[in-house]
C-alpha positions as CSV (number, residue, x, y, z in Angstrom):
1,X,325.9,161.7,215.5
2,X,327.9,158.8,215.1
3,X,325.2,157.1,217.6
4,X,322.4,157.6,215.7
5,X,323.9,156.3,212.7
6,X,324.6,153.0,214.2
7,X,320.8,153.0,215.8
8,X,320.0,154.0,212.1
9,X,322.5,150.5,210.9
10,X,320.4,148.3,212.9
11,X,317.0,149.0,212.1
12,X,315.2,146.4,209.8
13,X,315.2,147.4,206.4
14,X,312.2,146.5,203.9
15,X,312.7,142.9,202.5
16,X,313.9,143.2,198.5
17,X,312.4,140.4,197.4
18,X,308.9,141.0,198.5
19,X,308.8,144.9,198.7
20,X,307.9,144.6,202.3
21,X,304.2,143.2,201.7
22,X,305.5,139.5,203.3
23,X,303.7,138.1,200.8
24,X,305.4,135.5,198.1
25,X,306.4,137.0,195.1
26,X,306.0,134.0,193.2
27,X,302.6,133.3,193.7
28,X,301.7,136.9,195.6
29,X,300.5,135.1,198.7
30,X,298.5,132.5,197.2
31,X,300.6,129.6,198.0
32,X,299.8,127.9,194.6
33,X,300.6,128.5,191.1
34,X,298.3,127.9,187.8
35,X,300.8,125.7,185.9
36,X,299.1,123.5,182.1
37,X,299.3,120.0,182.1
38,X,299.2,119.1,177.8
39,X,297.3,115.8,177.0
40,X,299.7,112.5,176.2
41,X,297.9,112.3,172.8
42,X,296.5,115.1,170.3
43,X,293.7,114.2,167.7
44,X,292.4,111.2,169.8
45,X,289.2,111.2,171.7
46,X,289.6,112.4,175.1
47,X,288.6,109.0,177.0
48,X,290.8,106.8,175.2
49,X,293.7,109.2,175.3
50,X,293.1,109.3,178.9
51,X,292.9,105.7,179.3
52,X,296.3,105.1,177.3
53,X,297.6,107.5,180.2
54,X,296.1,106.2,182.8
55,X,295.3,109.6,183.8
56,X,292.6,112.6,183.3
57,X,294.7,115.6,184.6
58,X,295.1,117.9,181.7
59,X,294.7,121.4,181.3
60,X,295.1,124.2,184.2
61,X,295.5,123.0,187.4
62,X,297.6,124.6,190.5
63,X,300.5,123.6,191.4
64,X,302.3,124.0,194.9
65,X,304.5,127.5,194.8
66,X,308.0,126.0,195.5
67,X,309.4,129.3,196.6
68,X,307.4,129.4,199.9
69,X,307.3,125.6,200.4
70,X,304.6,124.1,198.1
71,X,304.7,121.2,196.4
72,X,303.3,118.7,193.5
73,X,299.9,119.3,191.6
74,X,298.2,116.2,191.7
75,X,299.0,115.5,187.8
76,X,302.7,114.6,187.4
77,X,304.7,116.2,190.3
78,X,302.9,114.6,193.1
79,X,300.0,115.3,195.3
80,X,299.2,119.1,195.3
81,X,300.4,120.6,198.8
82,X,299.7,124.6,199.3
83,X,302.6,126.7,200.2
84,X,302.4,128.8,202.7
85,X,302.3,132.6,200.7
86,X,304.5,134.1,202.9
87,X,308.0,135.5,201.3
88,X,310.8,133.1,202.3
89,X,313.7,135.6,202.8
90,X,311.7,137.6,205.3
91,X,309.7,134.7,206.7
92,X,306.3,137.1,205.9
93,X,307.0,139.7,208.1
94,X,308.4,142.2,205.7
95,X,311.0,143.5,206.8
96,X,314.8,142.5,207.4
97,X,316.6,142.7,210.1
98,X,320.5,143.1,209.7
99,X,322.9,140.7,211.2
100,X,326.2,142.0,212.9
């Protein structure tokens, strides 16, 4: 009894944070997240707001889900890198694996 209990102990357990799919849950597996840039200047036309800015990202765009190692969105963060979907406490595979 007391056996099977400790076999029982150190089987993995379903990860918490993704519900055991691996996936993110911050971006559910995507790697990328829609984020909205705003325009620098309302009431303006739209090309010479954008040349006062320098810039013509505004509106949706994705932005790299931080949570499973993304980064930027091309706009204001930096240049738009895809993370990699997987769920970061479990490392995508689900499940967790206790430590004694």
């Amino acid at each position: 009894l007391e056996a099977e209990r400790e076999r029982l102990a150190r089987m993995p357990k379903p990860c918490v944070d993704c519900d055991g799919s691996g996936k993110c849950p911050d971006c559910q597996g995507q790697g990328f997240v829609q984020v909205l840039v705003l325009a620098p200047v309302v009431g303006e036309p739209l090309m010479q707001s954008s040349a006062m800015s320098g810039t013509q990202n505004h509106g949706r765009a994705p932005q790299g889900c931080f949570a499973c190692y993304g980064r930027g969105d091309n706009a204001l963060n930096g240049p738009f890198v895809k993370g990699t979907g997987c769920c970061a406490a479990c490392k995508g595979v689900g499940k967790i694996t206790p430590v004694f």
